[in-house]
Residue frames as qw, qx, qy, qz and C-alpha x, y, z in Angstrom:
[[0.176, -0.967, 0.140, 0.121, -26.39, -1.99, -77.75],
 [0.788, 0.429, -0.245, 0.367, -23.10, -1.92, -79.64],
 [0.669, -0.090, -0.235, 0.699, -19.47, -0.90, -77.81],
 [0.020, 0.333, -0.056, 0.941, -19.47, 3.28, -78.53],
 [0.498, -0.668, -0.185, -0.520, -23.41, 3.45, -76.43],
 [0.821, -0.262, -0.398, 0.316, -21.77, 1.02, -73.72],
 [0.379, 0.001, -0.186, 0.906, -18.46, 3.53, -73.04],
 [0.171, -0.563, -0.306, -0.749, -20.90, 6.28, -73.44],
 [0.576, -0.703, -0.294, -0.297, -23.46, 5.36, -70.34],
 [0.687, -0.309, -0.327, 0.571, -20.47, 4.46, -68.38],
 [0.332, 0.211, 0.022, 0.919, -19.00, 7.80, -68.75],
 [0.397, -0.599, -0.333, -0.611, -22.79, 9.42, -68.34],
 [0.843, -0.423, -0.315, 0.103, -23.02, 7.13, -65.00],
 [0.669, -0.366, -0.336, 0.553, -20.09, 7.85, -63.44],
 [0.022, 0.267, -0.122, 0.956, -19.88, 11.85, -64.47],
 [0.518, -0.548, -0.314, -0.578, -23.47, 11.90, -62.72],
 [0.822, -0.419, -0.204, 0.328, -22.15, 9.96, -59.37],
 [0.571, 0.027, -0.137, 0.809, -19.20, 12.68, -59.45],
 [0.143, -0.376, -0.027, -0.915, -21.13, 15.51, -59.53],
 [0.632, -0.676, -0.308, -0.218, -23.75, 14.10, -56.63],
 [0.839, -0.330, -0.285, 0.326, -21.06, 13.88, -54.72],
 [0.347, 0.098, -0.052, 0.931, -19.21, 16.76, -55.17],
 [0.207, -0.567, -0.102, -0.791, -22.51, 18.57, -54.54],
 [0.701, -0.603, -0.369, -0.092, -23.30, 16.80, -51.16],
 [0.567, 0.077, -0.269, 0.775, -19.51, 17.39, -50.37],
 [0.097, 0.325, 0.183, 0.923, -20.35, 21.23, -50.97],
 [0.337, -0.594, -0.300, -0.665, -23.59, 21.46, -49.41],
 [0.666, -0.371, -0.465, 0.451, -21.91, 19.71, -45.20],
 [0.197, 0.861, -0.093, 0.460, -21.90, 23.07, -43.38],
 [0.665, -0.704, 0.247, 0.018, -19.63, 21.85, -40.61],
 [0.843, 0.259, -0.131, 0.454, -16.38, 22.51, -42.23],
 [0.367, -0.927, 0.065, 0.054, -13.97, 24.43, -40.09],
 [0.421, 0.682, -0.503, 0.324, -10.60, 25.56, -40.12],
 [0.742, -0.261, -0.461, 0.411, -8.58, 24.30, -36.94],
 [0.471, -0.294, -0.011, 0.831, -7.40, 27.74, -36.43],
 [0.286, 0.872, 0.386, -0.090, -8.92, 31.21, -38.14],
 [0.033, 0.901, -0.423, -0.096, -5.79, 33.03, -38.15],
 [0.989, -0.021, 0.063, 0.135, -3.39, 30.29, -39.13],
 [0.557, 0.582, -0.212, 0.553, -0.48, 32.50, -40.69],
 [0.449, -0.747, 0.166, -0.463, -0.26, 34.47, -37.17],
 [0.888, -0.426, 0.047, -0.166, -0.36, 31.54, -35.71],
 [0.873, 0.174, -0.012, 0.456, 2.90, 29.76, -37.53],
 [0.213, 0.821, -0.184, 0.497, 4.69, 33.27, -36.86],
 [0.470, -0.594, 0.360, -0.545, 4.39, 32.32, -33.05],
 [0.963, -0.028, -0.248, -0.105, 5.41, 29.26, -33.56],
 [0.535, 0.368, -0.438, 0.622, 9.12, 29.73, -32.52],
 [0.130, -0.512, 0.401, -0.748, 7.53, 30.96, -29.16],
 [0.856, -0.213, -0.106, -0.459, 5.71, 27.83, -28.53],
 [0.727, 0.245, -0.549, 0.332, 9.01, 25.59, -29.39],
 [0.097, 0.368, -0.600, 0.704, 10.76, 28.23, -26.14],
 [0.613, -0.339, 0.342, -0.626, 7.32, 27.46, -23.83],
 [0.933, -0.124, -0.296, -0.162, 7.05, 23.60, -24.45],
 [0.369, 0.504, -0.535, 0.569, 11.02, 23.94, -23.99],
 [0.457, -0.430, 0.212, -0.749, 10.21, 25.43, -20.35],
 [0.808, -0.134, -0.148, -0.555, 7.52, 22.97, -19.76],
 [0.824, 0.271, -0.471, 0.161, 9.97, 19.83, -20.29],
 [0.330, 0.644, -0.430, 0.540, 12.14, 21.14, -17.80],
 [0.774, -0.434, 0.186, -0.422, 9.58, 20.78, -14.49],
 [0.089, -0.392, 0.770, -0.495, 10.09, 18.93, -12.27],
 [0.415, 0.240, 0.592, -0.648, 6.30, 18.23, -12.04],
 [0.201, 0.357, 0.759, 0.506, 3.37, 17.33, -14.17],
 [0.069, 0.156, 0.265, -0.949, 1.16, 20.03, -14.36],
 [0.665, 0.071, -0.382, -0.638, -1.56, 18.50, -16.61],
 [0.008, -0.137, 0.991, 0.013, -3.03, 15.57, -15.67],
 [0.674, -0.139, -0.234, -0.687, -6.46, 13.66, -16.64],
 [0.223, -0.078, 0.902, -0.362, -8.45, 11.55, -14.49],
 [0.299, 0.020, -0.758, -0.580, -10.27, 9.10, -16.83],
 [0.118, -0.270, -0.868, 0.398, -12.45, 7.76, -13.41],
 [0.073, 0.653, 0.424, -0.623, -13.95, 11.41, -12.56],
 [0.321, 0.776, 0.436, 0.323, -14.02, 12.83, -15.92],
 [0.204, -0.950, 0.026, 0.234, -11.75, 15.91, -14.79],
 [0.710, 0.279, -0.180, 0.621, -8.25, 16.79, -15.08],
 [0.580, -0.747, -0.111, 0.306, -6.11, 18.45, -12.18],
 [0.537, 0.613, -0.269, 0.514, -3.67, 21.42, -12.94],
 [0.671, -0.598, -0.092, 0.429, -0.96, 21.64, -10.14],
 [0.357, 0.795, -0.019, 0.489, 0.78, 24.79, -10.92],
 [0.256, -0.288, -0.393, 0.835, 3.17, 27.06, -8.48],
 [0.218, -0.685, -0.545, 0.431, 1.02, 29.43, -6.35],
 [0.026, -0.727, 0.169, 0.665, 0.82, 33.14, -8.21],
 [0.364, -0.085, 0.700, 0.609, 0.28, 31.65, -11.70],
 [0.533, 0.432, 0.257, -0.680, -1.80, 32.35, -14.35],
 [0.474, 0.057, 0.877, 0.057, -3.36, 29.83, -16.66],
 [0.378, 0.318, -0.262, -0.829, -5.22, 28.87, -19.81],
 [0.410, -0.004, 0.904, 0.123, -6.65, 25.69, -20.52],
 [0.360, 0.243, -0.540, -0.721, -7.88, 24.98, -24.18],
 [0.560, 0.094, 0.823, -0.025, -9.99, 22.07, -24.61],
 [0.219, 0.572, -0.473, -0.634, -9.76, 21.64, -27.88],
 [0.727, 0.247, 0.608, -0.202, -11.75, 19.67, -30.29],
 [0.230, -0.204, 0.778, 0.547, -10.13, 18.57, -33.56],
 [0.152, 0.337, 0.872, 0.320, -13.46, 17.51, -35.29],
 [0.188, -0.844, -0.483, -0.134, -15.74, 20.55, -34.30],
 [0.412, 0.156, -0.230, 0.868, -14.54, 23.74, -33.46],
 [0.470, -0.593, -0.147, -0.637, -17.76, 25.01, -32.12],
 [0.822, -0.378, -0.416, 0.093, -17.03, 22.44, -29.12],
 [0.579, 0.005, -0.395, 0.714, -13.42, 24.38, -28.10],
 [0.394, -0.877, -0.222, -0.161, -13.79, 26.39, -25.18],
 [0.608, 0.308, -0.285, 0.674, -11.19, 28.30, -23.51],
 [0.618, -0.766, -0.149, 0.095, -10.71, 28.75, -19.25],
 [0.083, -0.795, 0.267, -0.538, -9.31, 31.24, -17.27],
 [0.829, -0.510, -0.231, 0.001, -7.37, 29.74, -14.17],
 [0.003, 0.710, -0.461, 0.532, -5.74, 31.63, -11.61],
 [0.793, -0.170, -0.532, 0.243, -3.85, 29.42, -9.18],
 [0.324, -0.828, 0.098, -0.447, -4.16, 30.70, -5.46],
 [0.505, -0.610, 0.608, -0.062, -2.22, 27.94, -3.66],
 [0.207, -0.495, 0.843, 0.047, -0.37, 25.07, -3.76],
 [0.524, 0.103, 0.784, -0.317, -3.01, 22.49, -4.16],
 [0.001, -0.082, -0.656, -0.750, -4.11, 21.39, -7.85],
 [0.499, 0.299, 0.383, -0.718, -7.46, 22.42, -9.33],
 [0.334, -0.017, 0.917, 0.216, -9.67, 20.68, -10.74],
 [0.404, 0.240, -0.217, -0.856, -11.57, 21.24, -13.77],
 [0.516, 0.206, 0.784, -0.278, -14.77, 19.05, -14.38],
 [0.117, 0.265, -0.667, -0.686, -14.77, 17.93, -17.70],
 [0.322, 0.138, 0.924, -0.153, -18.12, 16.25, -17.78],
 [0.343, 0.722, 0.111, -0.591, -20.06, 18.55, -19.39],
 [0.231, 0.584, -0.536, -0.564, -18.09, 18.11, -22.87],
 [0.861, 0.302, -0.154, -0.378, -19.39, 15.96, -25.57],
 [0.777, -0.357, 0.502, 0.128, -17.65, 12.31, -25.51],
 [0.758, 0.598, 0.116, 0.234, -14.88, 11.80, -27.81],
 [0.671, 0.216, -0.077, 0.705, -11.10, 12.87, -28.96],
 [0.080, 0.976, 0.197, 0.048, -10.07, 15.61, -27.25],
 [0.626, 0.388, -0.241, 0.632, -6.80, 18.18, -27.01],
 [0.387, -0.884, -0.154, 0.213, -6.09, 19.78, -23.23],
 [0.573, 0.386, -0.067, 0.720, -3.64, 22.74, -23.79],
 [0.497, -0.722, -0.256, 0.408, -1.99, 24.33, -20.82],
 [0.234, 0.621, -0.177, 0.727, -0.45, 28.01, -21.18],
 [0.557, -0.794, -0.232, 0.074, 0.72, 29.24, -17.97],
 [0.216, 0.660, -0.294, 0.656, 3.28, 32.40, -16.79],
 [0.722, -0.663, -0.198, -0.012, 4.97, 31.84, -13.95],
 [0.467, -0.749, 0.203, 0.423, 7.90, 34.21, -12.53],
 [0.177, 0.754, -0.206, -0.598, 8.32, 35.39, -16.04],
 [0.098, -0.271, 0.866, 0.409, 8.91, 32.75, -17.57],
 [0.732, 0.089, -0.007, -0.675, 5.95, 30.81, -20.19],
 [0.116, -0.195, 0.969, 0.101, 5.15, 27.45, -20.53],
 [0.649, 0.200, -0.449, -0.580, 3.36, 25.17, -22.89],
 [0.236, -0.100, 0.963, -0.084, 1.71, 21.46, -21.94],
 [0.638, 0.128, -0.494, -0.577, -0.71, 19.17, -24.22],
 [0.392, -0.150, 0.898, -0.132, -2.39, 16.32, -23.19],
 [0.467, 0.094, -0.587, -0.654, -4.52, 14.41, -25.88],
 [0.222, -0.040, 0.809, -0.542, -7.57, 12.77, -24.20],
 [0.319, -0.138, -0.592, -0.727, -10.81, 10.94, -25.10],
 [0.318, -0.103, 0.381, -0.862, -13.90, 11.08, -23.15]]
């Protein structure tokens, strides 16, 4: 085999290896967007900045995970109203999004066993005497 068949196979060889790969790439059907609406989203971004803002300000923690029980306790003032994301970065089929109205004083506690083990993102929204606020904890199960 002289030099020109050499360069040749190499070229053959590795366009064949590019093009398995680009079809296995192509055929993974667990690609997801983080978001569906993303432009929306980045519009509303300047209202997130004013709720973390907010957030900072407490006094309190209102998020908090307990790595023992596998939960995570929101202590809110009495008359609020909540959201809690749990948000999965690698899988968006996994994020799930709770309602939580906060009747007294006392934190509640949301049992996080159930959710598949691994990275997750806990995002608090909560309106309270008119004002919103934004809290993130990043947590791994």
């Amino acid at each position: 085999m002289n030099w020109g068949n050499g360069i040749v196979v190499v070229f053959v060889v590795f366009a064949a290896i590019m093009i398995s790969m680009v079809t296995i790439c192509m055929k993974k059907d667990d690609l997801h967007l983080v978001t569906q609406n993303y432009y929306q989203e980045e519009i509303k971004y300047q209202e997130h900045i004013e709720k973390v803002s907010n957030a900072s300000t407490l006094a309190y923690q209102a998020l908090r995970f307990d790595r023992e029980q596998n939960s995570v306790s929101i202590k809110l003032p009495k008359g609020a109203n909540a959201e809690l994301h749990l948000f999965r970065p690698s899988d968006a089929r996994l994020d799930q999004k709770l309602k939580v109205n906060i009747a007294d004083e006392n934190a509640t506690v949301v049992d996080l066993s159930k959710l598949k083990s691994g990275y997750w993102k806990l995002k608090l929204t909560w309106t309270s005497e008119g004002k919103s606020y934004y809290q993130e904890q990043k947590i791994t199960i």
